[in-house]
C-alpha positions as CSV (number, residue, x, y, z in Angstrom):
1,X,-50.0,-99.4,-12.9
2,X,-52.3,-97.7,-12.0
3,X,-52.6,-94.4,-14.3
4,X,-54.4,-91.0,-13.3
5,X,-55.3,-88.7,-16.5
6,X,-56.1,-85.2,-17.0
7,X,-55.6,-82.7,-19.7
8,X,-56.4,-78.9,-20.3
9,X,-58.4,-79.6,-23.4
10,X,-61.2,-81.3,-21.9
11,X,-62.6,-84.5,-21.2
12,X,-63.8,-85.3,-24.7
13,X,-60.6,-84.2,-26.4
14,X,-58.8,-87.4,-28.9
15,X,-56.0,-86.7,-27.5
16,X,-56.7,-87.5,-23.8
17,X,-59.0,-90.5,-25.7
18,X,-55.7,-92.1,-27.3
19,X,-53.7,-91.9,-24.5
20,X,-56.5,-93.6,-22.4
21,X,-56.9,-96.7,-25.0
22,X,-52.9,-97.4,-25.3
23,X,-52.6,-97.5,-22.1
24,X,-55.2,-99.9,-21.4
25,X,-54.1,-101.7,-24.0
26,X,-51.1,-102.3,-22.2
27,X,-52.5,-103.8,-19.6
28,X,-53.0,-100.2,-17.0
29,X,-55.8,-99.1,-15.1
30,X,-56.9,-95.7,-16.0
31,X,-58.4,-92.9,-14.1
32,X,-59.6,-89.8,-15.5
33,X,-60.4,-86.5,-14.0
34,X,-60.7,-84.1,-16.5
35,X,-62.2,-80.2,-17.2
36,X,-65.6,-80.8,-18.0
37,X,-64.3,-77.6,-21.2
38,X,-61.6,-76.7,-22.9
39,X,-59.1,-74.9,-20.3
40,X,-56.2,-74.3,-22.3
41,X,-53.5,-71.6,-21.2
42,X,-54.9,-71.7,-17.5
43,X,-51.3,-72.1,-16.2
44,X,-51.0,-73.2,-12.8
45,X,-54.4,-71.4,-11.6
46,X,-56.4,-73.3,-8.8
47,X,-60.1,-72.8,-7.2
48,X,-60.3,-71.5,-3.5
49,X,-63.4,-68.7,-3.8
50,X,-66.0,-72.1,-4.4
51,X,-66.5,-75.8,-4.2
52,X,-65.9,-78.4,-7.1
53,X,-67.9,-80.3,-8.9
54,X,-66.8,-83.8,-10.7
55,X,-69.6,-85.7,-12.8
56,X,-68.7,-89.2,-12.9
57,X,-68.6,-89.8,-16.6
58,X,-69.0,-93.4,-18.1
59,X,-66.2,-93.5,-20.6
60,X,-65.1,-97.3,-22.6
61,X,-61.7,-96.2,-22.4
62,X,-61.7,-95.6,-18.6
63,X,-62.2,-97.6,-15.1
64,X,-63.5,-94.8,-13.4
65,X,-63.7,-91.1,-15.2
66,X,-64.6,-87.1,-13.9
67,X,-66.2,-84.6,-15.4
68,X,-64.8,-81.2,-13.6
69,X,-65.7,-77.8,-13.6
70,X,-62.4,-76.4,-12.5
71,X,-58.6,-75.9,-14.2
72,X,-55.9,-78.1,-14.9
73,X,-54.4,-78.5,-12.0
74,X,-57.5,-78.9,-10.0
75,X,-58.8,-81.6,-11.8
76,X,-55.0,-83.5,-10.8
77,X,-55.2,-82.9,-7.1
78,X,-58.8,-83.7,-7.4
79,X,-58.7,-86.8,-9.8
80,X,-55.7,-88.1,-7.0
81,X,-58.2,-87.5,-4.2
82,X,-61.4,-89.6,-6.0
83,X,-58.9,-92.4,-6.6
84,X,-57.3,-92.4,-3.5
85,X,-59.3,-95.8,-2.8
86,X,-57.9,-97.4,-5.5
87,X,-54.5,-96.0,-5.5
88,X,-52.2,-93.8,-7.9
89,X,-49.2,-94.8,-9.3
90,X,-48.9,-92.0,-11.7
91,X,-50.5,-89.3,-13.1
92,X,-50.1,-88.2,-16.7
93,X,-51.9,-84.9,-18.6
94,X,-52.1,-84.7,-22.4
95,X,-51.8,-85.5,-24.9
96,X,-51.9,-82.3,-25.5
97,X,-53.1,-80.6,-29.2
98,X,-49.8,-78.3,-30.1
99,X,-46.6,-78.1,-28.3
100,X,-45.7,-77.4,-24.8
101,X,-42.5,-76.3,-25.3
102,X,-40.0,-73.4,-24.0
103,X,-41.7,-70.5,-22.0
104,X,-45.1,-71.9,-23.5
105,X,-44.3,-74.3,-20.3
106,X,-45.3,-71.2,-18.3
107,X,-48.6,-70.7,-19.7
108,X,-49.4,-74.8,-20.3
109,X,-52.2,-75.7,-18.5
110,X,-51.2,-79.5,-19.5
111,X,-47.6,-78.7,-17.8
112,X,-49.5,-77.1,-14.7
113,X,-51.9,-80.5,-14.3
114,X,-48.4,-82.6,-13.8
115,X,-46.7,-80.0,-11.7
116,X,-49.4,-80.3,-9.7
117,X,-49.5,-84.2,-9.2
118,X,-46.0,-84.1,-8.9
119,X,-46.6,-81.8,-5.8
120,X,-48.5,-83.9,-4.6
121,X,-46.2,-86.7,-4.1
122,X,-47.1,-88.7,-7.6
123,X,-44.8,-88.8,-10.4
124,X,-45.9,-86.7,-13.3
125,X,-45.9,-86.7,-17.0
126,X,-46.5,-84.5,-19.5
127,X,-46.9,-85.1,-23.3
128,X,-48.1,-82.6,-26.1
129,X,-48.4,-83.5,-29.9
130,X,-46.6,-80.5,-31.9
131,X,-48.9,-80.4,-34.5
132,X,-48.0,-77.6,-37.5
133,X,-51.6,-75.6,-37.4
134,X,-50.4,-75.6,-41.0
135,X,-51.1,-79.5,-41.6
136,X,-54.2,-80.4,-39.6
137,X,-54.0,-83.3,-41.6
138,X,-50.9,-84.1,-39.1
139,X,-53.4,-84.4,-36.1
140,X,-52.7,-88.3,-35.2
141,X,-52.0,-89.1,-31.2
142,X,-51.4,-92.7,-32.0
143,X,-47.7,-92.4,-32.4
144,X,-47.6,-89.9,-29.4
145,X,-49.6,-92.2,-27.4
146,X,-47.1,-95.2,-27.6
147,X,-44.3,-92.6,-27.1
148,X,-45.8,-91.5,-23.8
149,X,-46.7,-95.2,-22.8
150,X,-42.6,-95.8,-23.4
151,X,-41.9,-93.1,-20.9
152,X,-44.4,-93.9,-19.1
153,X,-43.0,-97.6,-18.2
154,X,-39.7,-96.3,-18.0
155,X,-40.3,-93.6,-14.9
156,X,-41.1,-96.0,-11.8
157,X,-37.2,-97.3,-12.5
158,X,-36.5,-93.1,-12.7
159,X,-38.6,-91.3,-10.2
160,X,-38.2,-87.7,-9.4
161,X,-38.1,-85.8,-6.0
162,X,-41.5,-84.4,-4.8
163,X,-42.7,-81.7,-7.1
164,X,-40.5,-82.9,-10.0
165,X,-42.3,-83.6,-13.3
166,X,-41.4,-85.2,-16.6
167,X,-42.8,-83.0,-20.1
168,X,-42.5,-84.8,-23.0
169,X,-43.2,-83.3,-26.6
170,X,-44.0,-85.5,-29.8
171,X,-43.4,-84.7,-33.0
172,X,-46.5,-84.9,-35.6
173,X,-44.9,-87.8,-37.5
174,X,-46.1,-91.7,-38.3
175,X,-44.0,-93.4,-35.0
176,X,-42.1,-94.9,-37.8
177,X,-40.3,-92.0,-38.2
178,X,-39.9,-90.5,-34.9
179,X,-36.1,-90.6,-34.7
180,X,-36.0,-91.1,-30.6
181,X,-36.2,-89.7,-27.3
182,X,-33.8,-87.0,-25.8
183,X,-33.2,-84.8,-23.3
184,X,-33.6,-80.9,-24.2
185,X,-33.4,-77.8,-22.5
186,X,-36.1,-75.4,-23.0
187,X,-36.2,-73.0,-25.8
188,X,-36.3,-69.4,-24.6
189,X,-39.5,-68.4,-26.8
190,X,-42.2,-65.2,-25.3
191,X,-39.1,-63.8,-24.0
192,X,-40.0,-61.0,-25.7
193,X,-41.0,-57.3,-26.0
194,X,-44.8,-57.6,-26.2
195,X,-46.2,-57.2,-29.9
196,X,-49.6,-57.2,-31.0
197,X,-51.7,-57.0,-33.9
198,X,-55.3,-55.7,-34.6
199,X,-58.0,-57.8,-34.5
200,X,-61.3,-57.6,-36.4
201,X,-63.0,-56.4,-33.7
202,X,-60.7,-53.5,-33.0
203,X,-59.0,-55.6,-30.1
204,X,-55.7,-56.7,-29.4
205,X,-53.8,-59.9,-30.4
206,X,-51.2,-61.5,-29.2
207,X,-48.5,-62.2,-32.3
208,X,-45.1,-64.2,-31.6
209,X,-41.9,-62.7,-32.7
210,X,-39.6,-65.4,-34.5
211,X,-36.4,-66.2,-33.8
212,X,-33.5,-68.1,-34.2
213,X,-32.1,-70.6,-32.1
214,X,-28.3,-70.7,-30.8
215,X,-28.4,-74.2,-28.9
216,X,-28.9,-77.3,-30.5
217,X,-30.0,-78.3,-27.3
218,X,-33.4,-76.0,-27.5
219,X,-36.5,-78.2,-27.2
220,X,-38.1,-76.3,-30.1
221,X,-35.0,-77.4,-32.2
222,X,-34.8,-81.0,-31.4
223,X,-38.7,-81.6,-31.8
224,X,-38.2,-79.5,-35.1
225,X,-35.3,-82.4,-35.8
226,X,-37.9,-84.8,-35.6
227,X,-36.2,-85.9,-32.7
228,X,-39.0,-86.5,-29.3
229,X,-38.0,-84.0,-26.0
230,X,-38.0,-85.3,-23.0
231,X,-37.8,-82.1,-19.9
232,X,-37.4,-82.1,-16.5
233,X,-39.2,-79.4,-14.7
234,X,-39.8,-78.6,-11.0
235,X,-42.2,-76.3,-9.0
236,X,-39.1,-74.2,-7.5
237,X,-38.7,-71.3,-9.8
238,X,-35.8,-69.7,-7.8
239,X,-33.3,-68.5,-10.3
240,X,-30.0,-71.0,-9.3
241,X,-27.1,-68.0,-9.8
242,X,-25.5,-66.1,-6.9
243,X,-27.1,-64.1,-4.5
244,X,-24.9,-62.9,-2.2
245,X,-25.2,-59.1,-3.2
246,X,-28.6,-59.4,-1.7
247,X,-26.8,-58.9,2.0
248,X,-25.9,-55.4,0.5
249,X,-29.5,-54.1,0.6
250,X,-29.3,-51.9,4.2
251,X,-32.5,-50.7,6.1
């Protein structure tokens, strides 16, 4: 196949590196557009106000790589343009360093990079290592890498409608003991009432409120199980529950 990359952590990032190598390993082409800086947490934002620029990069891990100075999902709809000569069969962003799990989805600039392929016709993958900022030591995308390239192989057999998008998260574990691949729903996590703690500098930061979990079916809980998530998401955020009492509203 041939394989279109991106990321939100930047062209340089291992994780986007290891991803790159097992798949060529495997025998794919690989193309990379990528943000030229880190762009993490830039969500599903997009350039309109002023043109792009892409650096053609000469990576050993790559056929044909691009530096770019815009978001996420810029760099997908503009790595899929570039490459449009040669043709994409898919387009995968990540890996990702830490989890893109739960409402974290809405925030993910690595989920927003495959939404984006996704609506633009390609499949779409999205992988993130959830690495325990605890255990840096942890921070191996090898295993994650032949996870994704699993998934990966599997989808042409399992496409998705237009703007449908798989996101896959990896435990931080030696692929020994990675104890499979399932489906999971996402965890509802910053549904929350805002909190915040000061900083040093007299600012304002964000803290998380813990919780406990009362699915078993909860990405969070399943990757926490050792267990890898695989999600189905979709650009249509509608809320799928009945509408009908909307007819009531009179002008």
């Amino acid at each position: 196949m041939n394989i279109l990359l991106t990321n939100d952590d930047g062209i340089f990032a291992p994780g986007i590196r290891a991803l790159g190598e097992t798949l060529r390993a495997a025998g794919h082409r690989v193309f990379v557009c990528a943000p030229d800086q880190e762009r993490s947490a830039a969500s599903h934002s997009a350039t309109f106000g002023r043109p792009l620029h892409a650096k053609p990069m000469a990576l050993d891990w790559a056929d044909a790589a691009w530096a770019a100075d815009g978001t996420p999902s810029d760099c997908a709809s503009l790595g899929l343009f570039l490459a449009r000569d040669e043709g994409v069969d898919m387009a995968i962003s990540g890996i990702n360093r830490g989890m893109n799990m739960g409402g974290a989805c809405v925030y993910s600039g690595t989920v927003a990079a495959a939404l984006e392929a996704s609506m633009s016709g390609t499949q779409a993958l999205a992988v993130s290592l959830f690495i325990d900022p605890r255990k840096p030591e942890d921070e191996d995308y090898g295993p994650a890498a032949r996870v994704a390239l699993r998934v990966a192989e599997w989808m042409p057999a399992h496409p998705l409608p237009l703007g449908a998008m798989y996101n896959l998260n990896v435990p931080a574990k030696p692929y020994g003991e990675l104890r499979g691949i399932v489906p999971a729903t996402l965890a509802p996590v910053f549904l929350d009432a805002p909190d915040y703690a000061r900083s040093e500098d007299g600012g304002w930061r964000y803290r998380g409120v813990p919780r406990d979990f009362d699915s078993e079916d909860y990405d969070l809980v399943k990757v926490g199980q050792g267990y890898c998530t695989l999600t189905k998401l979709t650009w249509d955020m509608r809320l799928n529950a009945d509408d009908s009492e909307l007819n009531g509203i009179e002008l």
